[in-house]
C-alpha positions as CSV (number, residue, x, y, z in Angstrom):
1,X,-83.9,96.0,-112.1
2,X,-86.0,94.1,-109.9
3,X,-89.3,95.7,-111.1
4,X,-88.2,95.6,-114.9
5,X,-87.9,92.1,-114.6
6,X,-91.3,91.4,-112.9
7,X,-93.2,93.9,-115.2
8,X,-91.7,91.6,-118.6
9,X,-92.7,88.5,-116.8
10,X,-96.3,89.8,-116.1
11,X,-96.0,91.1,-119.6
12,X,-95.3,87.6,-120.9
13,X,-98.0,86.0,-119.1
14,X,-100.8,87.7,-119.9
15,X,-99.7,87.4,-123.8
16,X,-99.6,83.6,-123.3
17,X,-102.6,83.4,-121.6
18,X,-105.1,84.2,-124.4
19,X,-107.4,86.0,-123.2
20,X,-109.8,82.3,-123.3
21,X,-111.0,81.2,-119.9
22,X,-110.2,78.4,-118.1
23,X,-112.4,75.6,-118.7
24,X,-113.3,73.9,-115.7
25,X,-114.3,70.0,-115.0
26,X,-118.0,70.9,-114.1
27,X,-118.7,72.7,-117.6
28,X,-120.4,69.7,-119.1
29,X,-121.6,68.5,-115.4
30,X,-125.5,68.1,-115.8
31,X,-126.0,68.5,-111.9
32,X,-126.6,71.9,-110.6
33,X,-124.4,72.9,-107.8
34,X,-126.7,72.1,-105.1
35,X,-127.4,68.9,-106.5
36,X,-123.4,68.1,-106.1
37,X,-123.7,69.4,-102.5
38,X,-126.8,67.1,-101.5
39,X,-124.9,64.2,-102.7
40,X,-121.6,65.1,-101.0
41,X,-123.8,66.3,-97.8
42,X,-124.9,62.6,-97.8
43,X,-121.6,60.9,-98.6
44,X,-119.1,58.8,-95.8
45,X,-116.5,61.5,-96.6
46,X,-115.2,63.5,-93.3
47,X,-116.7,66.8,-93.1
48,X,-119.2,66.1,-95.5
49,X,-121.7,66.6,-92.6
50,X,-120.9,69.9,-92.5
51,X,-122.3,70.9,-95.8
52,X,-125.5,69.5,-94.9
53,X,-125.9,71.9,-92.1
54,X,-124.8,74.7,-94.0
55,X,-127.6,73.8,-96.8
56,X,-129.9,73.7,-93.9
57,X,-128.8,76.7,-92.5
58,X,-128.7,78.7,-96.5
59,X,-132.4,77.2,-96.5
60,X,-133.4,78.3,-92.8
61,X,-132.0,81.9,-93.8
62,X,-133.8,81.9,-96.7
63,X,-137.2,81.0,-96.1
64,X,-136.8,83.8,-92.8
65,X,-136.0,86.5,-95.3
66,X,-139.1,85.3,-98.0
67,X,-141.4,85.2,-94.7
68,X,-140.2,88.8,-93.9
69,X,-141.0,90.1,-97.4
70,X,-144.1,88.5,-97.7
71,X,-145.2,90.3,-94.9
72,X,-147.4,93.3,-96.3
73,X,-148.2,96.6,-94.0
């Protein structure tokens, strides 16, 4: 009964949903994500520190791995 019950409730939420994706805040947000995560990199907020490093580190990874393709035999 259990599994009936949970299989028409599944059932009933996927008919409501729609099939139309959420739409989120950041749709009709002209800043590109790592625009959003310079400014919060630089902001007062706790933590926000941390995403600055990790940019760093994204941007540190990624010029390594251009360097390494560059290089031609």
């Amino acid at each position: 009964m259990r599994a009936r019950s949970l299989t028409i409730t599944l059932a009933f939420l996927a008919a409501c949903s729609g099939g139309k994706a959420a739409k989120s805040a950041a749709d009709g947000d002209s800043l590109t994500e790592r625009q959003r995560d310079s400014i919060l990199a630089q902001s007062r907020i706790p933590g926000a520190t941390g995403v600055g490093r990790a940019m760093r580190a994204a941007d540190s990874a990624s010029a390594r791995v251009r360097a390494t393709d560059s290089v031609s035999p």
